[in-house]
C-alpha positions as CSV (number, residue, x, y, z in Angstrom):
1,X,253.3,233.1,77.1
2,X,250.6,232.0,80.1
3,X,246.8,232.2,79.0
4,X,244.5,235.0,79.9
5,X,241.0,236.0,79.5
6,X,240.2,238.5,77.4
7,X,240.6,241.8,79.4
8,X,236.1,242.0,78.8
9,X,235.4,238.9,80.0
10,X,235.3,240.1,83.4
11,X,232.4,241.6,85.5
12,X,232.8,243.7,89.1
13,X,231.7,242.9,92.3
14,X,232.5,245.4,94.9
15,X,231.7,246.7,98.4
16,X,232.5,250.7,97.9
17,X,236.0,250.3,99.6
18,X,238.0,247.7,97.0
19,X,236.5,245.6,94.2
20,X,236.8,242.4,92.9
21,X,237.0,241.3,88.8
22,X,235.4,238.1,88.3
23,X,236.1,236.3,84.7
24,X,233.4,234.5,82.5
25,X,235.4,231.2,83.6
26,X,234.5,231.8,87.7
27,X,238.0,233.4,88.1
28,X,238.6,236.1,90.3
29,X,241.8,237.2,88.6
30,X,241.8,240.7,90.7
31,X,241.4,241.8,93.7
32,X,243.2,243.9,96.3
33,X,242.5,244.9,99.7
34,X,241.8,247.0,102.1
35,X,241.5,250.0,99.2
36,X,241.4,249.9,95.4
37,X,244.8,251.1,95.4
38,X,246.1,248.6,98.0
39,X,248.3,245.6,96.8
40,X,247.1,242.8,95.6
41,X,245.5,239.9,96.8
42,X,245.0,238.4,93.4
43,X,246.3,239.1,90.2
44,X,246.6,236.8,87.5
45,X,245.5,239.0,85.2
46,X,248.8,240.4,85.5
47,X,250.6,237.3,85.4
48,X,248.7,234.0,85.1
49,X,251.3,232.1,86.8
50,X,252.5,234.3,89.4
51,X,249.9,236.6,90.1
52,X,247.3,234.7,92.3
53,X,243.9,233.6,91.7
54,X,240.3,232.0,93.2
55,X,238.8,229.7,90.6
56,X,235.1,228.2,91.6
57,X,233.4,226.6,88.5
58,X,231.7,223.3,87.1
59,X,234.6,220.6,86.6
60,X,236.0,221.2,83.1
61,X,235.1,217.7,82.2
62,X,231.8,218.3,81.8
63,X,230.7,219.7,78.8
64,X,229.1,223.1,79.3
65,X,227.6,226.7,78.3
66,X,228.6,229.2,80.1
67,X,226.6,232.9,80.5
68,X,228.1,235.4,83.0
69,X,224.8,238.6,84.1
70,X,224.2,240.5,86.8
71,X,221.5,240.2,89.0
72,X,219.4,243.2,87.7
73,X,219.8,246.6,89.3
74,X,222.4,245.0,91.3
75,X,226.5,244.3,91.6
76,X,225.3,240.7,92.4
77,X,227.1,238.6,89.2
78,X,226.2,235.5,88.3
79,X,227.9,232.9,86.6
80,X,226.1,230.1,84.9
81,X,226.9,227.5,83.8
82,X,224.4,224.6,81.5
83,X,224.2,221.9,79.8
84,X,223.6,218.2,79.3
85,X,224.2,217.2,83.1
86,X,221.4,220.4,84.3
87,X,222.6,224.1,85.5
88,X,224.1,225.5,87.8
89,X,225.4,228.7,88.9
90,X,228.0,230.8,91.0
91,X,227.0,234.2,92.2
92,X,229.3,236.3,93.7
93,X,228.7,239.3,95.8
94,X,230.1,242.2,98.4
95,X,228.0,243.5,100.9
96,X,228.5,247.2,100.0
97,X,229.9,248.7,103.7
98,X,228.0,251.7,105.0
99,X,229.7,254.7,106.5
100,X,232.4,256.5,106.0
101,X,234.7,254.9,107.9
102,X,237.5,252.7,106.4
103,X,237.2,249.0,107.3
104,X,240.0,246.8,107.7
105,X,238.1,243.4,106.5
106,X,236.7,242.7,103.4
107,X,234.2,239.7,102.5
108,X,233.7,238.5,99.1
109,X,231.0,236.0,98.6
110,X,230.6,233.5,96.5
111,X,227.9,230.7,96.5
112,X,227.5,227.9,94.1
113,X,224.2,226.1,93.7
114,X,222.6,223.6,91.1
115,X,219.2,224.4,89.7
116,X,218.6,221.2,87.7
117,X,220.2,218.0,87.4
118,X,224.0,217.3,89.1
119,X,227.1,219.1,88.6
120,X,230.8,218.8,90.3
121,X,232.8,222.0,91.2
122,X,236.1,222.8,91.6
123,X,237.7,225.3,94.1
124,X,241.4,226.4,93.7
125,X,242.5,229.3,96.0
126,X,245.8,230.7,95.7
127,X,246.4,233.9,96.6
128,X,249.9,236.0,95.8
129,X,250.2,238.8,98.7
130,X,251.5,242.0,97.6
131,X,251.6,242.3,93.6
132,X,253.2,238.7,94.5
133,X,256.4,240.0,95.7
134,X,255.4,238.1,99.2
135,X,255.6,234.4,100.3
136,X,252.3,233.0,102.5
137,X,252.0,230.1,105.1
138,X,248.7,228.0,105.2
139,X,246.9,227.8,108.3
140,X,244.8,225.0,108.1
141,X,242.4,225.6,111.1
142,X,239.5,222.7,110.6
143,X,238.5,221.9,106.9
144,X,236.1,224.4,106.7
145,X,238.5,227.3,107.7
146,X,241.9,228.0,106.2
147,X,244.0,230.8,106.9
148,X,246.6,232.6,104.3
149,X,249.2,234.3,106.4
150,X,251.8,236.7,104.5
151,X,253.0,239.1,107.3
152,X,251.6,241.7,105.4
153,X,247.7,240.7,105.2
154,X,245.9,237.8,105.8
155,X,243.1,236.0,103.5
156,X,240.5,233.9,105.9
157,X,238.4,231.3,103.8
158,X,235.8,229.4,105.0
159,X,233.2,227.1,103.9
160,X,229.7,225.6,103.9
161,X,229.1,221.9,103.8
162,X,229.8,219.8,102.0
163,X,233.2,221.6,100.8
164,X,236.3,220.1,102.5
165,X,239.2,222.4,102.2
166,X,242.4,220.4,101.0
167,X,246.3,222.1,101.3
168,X,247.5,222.0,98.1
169,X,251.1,223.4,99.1
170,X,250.0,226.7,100.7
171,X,247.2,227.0,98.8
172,X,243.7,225.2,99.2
173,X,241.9,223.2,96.7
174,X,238.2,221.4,97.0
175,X,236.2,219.1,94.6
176,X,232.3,218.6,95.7
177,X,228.9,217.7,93.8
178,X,225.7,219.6,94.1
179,X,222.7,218.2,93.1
180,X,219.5,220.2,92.0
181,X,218.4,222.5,95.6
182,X,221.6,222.2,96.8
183,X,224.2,224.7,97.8
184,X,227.7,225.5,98.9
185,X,229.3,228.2,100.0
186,X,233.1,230.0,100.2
187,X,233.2,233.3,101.6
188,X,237.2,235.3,101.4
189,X,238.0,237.7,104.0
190,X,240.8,240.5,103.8
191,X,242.2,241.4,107.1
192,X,245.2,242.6,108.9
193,X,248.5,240.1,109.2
194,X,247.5,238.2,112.4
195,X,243.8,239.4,112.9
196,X,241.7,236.5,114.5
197,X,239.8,234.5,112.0
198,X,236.0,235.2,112.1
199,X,233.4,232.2,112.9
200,X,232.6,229.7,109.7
201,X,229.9,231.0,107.4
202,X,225.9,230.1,108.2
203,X,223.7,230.0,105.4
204,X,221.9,232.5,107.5
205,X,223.9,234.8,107.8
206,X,225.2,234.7,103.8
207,X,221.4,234.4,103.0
208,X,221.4,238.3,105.0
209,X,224.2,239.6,103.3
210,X,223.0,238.7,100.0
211,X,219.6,240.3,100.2
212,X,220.9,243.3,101.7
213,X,223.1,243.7,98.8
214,X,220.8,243.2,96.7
215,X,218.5,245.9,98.9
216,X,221.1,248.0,98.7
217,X,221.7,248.9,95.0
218,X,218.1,248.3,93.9
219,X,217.3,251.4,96.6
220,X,220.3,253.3,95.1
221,X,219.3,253.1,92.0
222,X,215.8,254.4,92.6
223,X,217.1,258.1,93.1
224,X,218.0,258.1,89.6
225,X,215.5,260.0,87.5
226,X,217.1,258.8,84.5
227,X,213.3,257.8,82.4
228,X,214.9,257.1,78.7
229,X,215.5,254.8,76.3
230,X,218.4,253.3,77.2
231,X,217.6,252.4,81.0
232,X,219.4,249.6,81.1
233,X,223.0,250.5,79.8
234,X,223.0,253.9,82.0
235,X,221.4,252.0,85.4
236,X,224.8,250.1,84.6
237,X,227.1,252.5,83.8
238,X,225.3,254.5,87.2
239,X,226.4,251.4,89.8
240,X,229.9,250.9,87.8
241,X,230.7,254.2,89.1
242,X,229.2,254.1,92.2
243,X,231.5,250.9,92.5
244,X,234.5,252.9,91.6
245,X,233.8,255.4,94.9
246,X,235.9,255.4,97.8
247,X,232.6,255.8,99.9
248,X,234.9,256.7,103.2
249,X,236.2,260.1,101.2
250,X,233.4,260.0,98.3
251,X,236.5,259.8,95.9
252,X,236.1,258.9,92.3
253,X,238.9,256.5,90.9
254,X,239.6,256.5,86.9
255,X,239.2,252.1,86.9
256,X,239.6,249.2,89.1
257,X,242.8,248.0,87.7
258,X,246.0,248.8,86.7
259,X,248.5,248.1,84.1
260,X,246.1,246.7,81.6
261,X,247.6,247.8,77.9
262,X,246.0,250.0,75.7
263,X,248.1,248.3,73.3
264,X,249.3,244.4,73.2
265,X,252.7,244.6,74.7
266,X,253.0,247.7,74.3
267,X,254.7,250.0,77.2
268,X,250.7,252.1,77.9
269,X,250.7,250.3,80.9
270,X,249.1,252.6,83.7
271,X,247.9,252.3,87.2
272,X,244.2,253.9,87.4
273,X,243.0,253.3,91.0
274,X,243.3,257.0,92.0
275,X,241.7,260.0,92.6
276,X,242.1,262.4,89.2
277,X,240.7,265.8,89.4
278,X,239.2,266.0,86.0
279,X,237.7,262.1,86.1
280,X,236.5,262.5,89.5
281,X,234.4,265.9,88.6
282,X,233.1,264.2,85.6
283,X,232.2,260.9,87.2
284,X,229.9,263.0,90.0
285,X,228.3,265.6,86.9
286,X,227.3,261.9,85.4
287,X,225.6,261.2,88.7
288,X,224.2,264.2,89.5
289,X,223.0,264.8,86.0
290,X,220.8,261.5,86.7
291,X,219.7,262.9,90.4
292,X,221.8,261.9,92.5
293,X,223.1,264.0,95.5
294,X,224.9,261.9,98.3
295,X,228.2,260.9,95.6
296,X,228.7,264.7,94.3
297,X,228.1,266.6,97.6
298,X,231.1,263.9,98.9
299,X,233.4,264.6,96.3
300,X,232.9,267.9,96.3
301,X,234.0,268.1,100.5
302,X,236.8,265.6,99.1
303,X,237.7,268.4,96.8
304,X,237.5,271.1,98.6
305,X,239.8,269.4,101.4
306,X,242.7,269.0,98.7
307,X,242.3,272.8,98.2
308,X,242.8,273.4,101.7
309,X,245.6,270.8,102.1
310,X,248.3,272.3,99.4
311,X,251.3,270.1,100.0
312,X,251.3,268.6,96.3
313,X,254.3,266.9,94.4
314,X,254.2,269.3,91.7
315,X,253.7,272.2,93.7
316,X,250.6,273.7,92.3
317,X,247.8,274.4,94.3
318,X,246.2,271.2,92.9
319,X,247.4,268.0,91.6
320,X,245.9,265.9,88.6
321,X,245.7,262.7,91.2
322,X,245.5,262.0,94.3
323,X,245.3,258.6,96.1
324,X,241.7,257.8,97.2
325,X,242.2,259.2,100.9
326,X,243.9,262.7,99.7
327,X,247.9,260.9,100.0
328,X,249.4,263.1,97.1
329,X,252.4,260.5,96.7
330,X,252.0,258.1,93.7
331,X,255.8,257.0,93.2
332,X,255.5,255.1,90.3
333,X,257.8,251.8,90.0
334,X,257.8,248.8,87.8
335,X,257.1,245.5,89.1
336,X,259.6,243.1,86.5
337,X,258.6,240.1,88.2
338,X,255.1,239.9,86.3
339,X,255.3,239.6,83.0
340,X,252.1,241.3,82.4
341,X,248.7,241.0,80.7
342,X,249.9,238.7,77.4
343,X,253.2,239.7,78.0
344,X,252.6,243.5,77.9
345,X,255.5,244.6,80.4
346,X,256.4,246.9,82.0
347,X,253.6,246.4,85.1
348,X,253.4,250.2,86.7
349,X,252.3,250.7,90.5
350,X,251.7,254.5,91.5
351,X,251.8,256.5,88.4
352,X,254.3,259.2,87.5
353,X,252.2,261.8,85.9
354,X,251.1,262.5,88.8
355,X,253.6,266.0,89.3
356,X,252.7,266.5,85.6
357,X,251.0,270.4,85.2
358,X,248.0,270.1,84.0
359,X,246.0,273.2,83.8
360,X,242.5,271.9,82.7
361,X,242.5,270.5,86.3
362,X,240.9,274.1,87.6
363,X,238.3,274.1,85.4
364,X,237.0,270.6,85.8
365,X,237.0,271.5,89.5
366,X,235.3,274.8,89.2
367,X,232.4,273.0,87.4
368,X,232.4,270.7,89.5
369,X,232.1,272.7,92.9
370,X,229.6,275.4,90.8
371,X,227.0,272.5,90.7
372,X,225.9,272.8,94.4
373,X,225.8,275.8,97.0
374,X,229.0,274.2,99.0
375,X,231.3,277.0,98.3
376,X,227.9,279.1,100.0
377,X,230.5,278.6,103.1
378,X,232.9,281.6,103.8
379,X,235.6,279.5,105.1
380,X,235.8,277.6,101.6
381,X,235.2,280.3,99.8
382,X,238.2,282.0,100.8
383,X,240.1,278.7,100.0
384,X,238.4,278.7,96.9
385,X,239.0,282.4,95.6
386,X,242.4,282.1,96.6
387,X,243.1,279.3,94.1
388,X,241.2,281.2,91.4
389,X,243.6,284.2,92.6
390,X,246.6,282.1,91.4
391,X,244.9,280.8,88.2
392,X,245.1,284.5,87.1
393,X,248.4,284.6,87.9
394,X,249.3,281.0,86.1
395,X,246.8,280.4,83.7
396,X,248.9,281.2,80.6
397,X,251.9,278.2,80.5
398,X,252.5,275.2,78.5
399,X,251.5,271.9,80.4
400,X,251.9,268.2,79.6
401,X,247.5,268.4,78.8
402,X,244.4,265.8,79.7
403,X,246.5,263.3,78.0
404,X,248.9,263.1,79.9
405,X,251.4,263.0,77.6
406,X,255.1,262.6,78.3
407,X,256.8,264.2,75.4
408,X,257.1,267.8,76.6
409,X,255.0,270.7,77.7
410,X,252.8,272.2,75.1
411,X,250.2,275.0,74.9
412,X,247.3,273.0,74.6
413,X,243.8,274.0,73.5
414,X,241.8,272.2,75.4
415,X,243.7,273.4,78.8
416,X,243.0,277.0,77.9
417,X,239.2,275.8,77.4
418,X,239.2,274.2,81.0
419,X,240.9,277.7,82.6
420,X,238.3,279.6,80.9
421,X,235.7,277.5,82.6
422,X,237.2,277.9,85.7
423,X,236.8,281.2,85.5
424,X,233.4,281.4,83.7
425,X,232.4,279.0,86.9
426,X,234.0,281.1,89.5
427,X,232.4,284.3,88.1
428,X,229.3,282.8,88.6
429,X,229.3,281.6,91.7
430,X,230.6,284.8,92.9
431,X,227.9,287.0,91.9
432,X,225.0,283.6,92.0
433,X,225.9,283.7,96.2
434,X,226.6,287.4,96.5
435,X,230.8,286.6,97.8
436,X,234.0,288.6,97.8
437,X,236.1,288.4,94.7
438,X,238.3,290.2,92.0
439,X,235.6,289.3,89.5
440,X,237.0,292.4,87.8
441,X,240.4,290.8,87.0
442,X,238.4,286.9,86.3
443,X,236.7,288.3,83.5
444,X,239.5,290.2,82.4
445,X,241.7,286.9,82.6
446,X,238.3,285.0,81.4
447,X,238.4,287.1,78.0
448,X,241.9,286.8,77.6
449,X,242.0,283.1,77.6
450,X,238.5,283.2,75.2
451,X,240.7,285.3,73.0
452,X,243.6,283.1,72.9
453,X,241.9,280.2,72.0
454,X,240.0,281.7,69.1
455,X,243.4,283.4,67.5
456,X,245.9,280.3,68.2
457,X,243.5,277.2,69.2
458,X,241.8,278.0,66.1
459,X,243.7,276.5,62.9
460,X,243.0,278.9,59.2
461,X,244.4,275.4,57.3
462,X,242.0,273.2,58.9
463,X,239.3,275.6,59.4
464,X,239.5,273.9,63.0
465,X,240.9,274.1,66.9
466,X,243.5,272.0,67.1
467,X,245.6,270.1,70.3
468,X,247.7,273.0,70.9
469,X,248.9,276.3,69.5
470,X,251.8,274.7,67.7
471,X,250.2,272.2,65.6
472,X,247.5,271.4,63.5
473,X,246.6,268.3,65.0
474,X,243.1,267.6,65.7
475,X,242.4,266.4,69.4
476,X,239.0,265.0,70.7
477,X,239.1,266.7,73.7
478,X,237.8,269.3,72.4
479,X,234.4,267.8,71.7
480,X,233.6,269.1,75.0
481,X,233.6,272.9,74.1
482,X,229.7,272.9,73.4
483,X,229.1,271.3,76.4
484,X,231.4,273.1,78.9
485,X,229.3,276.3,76.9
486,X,232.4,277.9,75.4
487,X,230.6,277.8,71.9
488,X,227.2,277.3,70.9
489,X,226.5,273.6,69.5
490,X,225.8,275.5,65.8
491,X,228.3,278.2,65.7
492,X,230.1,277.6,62.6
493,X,233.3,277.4,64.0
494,X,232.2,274.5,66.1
495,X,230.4,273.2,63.1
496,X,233.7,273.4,60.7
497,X,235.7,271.4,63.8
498,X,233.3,268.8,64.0
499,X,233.4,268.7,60.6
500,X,237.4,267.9,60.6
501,X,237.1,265.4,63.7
502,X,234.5,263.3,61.5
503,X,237.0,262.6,58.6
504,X,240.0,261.9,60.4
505,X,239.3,260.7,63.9
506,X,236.1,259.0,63.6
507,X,236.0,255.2,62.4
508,X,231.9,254.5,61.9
509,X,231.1,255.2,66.0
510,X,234.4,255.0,67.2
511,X,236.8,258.0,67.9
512,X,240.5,258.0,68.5
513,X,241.8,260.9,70.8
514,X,244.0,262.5,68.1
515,X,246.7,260.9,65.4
516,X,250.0,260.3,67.9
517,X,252.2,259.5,64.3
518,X,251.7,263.4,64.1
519,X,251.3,264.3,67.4
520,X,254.6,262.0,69.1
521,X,253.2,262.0,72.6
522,X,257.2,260.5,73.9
523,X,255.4,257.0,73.8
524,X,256.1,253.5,71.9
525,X,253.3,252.2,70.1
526,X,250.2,253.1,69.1
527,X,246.5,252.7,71.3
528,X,243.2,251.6,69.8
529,X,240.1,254.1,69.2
530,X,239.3,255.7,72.8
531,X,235.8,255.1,74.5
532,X,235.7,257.8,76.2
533,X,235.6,260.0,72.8
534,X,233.5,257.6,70.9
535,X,230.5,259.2,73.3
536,X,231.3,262.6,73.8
537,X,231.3,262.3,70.4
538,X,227.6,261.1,70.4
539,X,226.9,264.1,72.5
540,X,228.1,266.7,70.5
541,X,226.1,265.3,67.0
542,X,223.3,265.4,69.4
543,X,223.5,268.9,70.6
544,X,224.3,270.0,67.2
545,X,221.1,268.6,65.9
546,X,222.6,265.9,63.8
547,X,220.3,263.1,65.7
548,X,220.3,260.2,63.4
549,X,224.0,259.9,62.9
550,X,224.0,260.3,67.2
551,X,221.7,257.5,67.3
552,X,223.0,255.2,65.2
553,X,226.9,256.1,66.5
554,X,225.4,255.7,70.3
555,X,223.5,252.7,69.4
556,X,226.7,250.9,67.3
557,X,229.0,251.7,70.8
558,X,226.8,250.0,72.6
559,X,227.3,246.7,70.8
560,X,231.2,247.3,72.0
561,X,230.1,246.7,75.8
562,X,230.7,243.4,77.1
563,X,228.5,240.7,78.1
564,X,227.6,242.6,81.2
565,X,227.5,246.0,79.9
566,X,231.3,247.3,80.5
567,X,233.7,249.3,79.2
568,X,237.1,249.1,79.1
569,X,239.4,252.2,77.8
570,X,239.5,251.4,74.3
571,X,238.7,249.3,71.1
572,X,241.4,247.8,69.6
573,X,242.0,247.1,65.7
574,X,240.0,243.8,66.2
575,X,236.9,245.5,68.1
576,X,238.2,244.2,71.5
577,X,238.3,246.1,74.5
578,X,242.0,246.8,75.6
579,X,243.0,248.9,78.9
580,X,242.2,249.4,82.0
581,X,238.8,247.8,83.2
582,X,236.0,249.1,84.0
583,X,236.7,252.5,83.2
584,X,234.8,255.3,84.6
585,X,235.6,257.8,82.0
586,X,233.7,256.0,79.6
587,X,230.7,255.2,81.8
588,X,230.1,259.2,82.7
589,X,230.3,259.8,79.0
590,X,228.2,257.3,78.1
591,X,225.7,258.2,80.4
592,X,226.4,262.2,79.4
593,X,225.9,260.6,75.7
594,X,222.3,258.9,76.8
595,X,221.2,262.2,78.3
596,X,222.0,264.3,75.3
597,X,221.0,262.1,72.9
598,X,217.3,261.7,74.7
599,X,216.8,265.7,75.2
600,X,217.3,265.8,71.3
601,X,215.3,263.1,70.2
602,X,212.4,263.8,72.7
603,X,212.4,267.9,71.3
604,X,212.6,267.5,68.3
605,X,209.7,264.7,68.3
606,X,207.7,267.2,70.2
607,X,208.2,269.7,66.7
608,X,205.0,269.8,65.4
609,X,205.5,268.5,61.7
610,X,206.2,270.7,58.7
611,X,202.7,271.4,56.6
């Protein structure tokens, strides 16, 4: 089996269009182009030996330490490398692209530069076009410029002095020396099969880019009026999910990568760069929640135009995904040529739950929509009633749940919790903006779900809710139900459940989604503990006043993050971070977690103290 990086030795550098993961090492082992959900450019990380890859470090015969951070408040990574012969550094960079128009080039940065003493790089760039299924030539234009020509896209790289680009096959290769205050440069450039090459690289013009990036995310990030103790870790969780925004359409994806296993050649192999409902709504209440309005108001017009739009595969008025410009088609096929990160096969493109049924869908999308005055439009309105119309209609099926699991349709709990917040939402809205509607026959349909949930959800043997109405499996889903406000935070039902989640799914701070031995979910394998739970888990011990256990579970997840202060999917049975990467559900929730967890602490030091 090829070697590979641990899945979180990687940081991200993006542009808001695609995004690029960089290992500890100076590999970019990922990257594809002109969309997050594009084919690949790179991908090693798939398969180290097929899969394509840019590697710029310090020649491996030197003997050094090497420390991979982000430029703070910034996507700018840095890569450093030190020891005996001095330091030196690579940062890499995208200049995010304004607008909201899609571009058809791409420009990933990276500089290398010694700060003391001498050190000799090497380059090697070898990209594999198209998840590697498609052959290049090299255009060699001077040896500053080279050209990688598939018929599909191109890949321009140029570069600064004194870096002489040598063919190495169809693939270039460089070896130069920098010396304390000196610099090099190599910039890649997506763009369509033939486009004209752009003009070799100045300093200043990379010197522009980078402090406009930098510019750029430092001014972002001063909207947020996030002021708590943990600034850091939610500033970073903020920009990882502004990263993961399709800025032309404002839509959310679930991670940068796909077919990353949740379990060690195991078959959890998914693709994650789309558009899903009930990420997507989560992703922009994360942002909001810390003051942001540009990201939600987009995704909400993004929503509200797959409303309008119909047309899905599974025929529902909504689907659970979408690709990131509203395409409802996600065929999934396998890609056998790639053997897969450490041999975990099969490699997915597209993704086939994608005309699974999923009810909860609604009711992430009704909260989502409810936290601004869009719907204050007549036109959507209608759109939107009309949807809530049906949900009265449909509301009461089995579906395949938020787990997307693909061992048959069940009644699950934590659906009939989401459809009751789509109507609890719509209700709202309705009589909050004064607009037509049967809110007659939602509330009726909006107590009938509420009742449902307490006379089946709710398990007499383990004085708990439970995954669906057929089992007494406990599900971490559901640790959402204070927060969506279906239950107060200390009603003793929700007191009892929390109760049951903490001796059988929680391990110290982490928190597996629910036991699949007892619960077979029609999948091989097993998966680790699931970061995403881990903090909503956090959340509810805060909101049910339990604050030192939510510290110390918050502050023990945190020491999970990687060296740059991402999350992957999961933990596996050896504390390492396994799936896809970075993952957006677990930045929201950590930064839900932060939010929670700061409320608490700061009311209940404002108490005066017992006499």
């Amino acid at each position: 089996m090829n070697s590979y990086p641990p899945i979180d030795e990687h940081g991200i550098v993006g542009d808001l269009q695609t995004a690029a993961l960089v290992s500890a090492a100076g590999t970019i082992d990922w990257w594809c182009a002109p969309r997050f959900d594009s084919p690949s450019v790179f991908a090693s990380l798939l398969d180290s030996e097929k899969g394509g890859h840019c590697s710029l470090a310090v020649d491996t015969t030197n003997t050094v330490t090497v420390r991979q951070l982000y430029l703070p408040d910034t996507a700018i990574l840095l890569t450093r490398f030190s020891g005996p012969d001095g330091v030196g550094e690579v940062a890499d960079f995208m200049e995010p692209i304004r607008g909201t128009e899609p571009a058809d080039r791409h420009r990933l940065v990276r500089f290398a530069r010694v700060v003391r003493g001498s050190f000799t790089f090497t380059l090697a760039c070898r990209p594999r076009f198209d998840y590697a299924r498609a052959t290049h030539t090299l255009d060699r234009v001077d040896e500053r410029t080279a050209v990688f020509r598939s018929g599909i896209a191109d890949l321009h790289l140029q570069s600064t002095d004194p870096i002489a680009l040598h063919p190495d096959g169809a693939d270039i290769t460089a070896r130069f020396t920098l010396s304390a205050g000196e610099r090099a440069a190599v910039v890649l450039t997506t763009a369509p099969a033939g486009a004209d090459f752009s003009s070799a690289p100045m300093w200043a013009t990379i010197a522009h880019e980078f402090d406009q990036c930098r510019r750029f995310w430092q001014t972002w990030l001063r909207s947020s009026t996030y002021r708590g103790r943990w600034r850091d870790m939610v500033n970073r969780s903020a920009i990882t999910l502004k990263l993961l925004t399709y800025a032309p359409t404002g839509a959310p994806i679930a991670a940068a990568t796909m077919g990353l296993p949740e379990q060690i050649g195991g078959e959890r192999n998914w693709d994650y760069r789309y558009t899903w409902i009930r990420d997507a709504s989560l992703s922009v209440r994360a942002l909001s929640d810390l003051g942001f309005t540009e990201e939600p108001y987009a995704f909400r017009r993004w929503l509200r135009d797959r409303v309008d739009a119909g047309g899905t595969a599974s025929g529902e008025p909504l689907q659970i995904m979408y690709r990131v410009d509203g395409d409802p088609r996600l065929d999934e096929i396998t890609l056998p040529h790639l053997e897969g990160y450490q041999g975990s096969a099969p490699v997915r493109v597209g993704n086939g739950a994608a005309d699974q049924i999923q009810l909860d869908i609604y009711g992430e999308a009704a909260d989502a929509l409810a936290q601004g005055t869009d719907m204050a439009a007549i036109a959507g309105w209608r759109t939107f009633s009309r949807l809530v119309d049906w949900l009265a209609n449909n509301w009461d099926r089995p579906d395949e749940g938020i787990w997307e699991t693909r061992g048959g349709r069940q009644e699950f709990t934590y659906s009939r919790l989401m459809t009751w917040v789509a109507f609890d939402r719509s209700i709202r809205m309705a009589n909050a903006q004064a607009r037509p509607a049967d809110v007659v026959r939602w509330t009726a349909e909006r107590d009938a779900v509420f009742r449902q949930i307490i006379d089946r959800g709710w398990s007499e043997k383990r004085q708990a809710f439970v995954q669906h109405f057929a089992t007494d499996v406990l599900d971490a889903s559901l640790l959402l139900m204070p927060r969506m406000r279906f239950l107060s935070p200390t009603d003793p039902m929700w007191l009892s459940t929390l109760d049951a989640m903490d001796k059988e799914l929680v391990s110290d701070s982490l928190v597996y989604r629910y036991d699949p031995e007892a619960s077979p979910d029609g999948l091989r394998g097993t998966e680790g503990t699931f970061n995403l739970c881990s903090f909503l888990y956090v959340e509810a011990l805060a909101r049910t006043g339990r604050l030192q256990q939510a510290r110390y579970a918050f502050e023990k997840m945190l020491t999970y993050a990687n060296h740059v202060g991402l999350f992957a999917e999961e933990i596996g049975p050896s504390g390492e971070q396994l799936g896809n990467f970075p993952q957006a559900f677990t930045h929201l929730a950590l930064i839900a977690a932060a939010i929670a967890l700061d409320e608490e602490l700061d009311r209940a030091e404002a108490e005066p103290a017992p006499d």
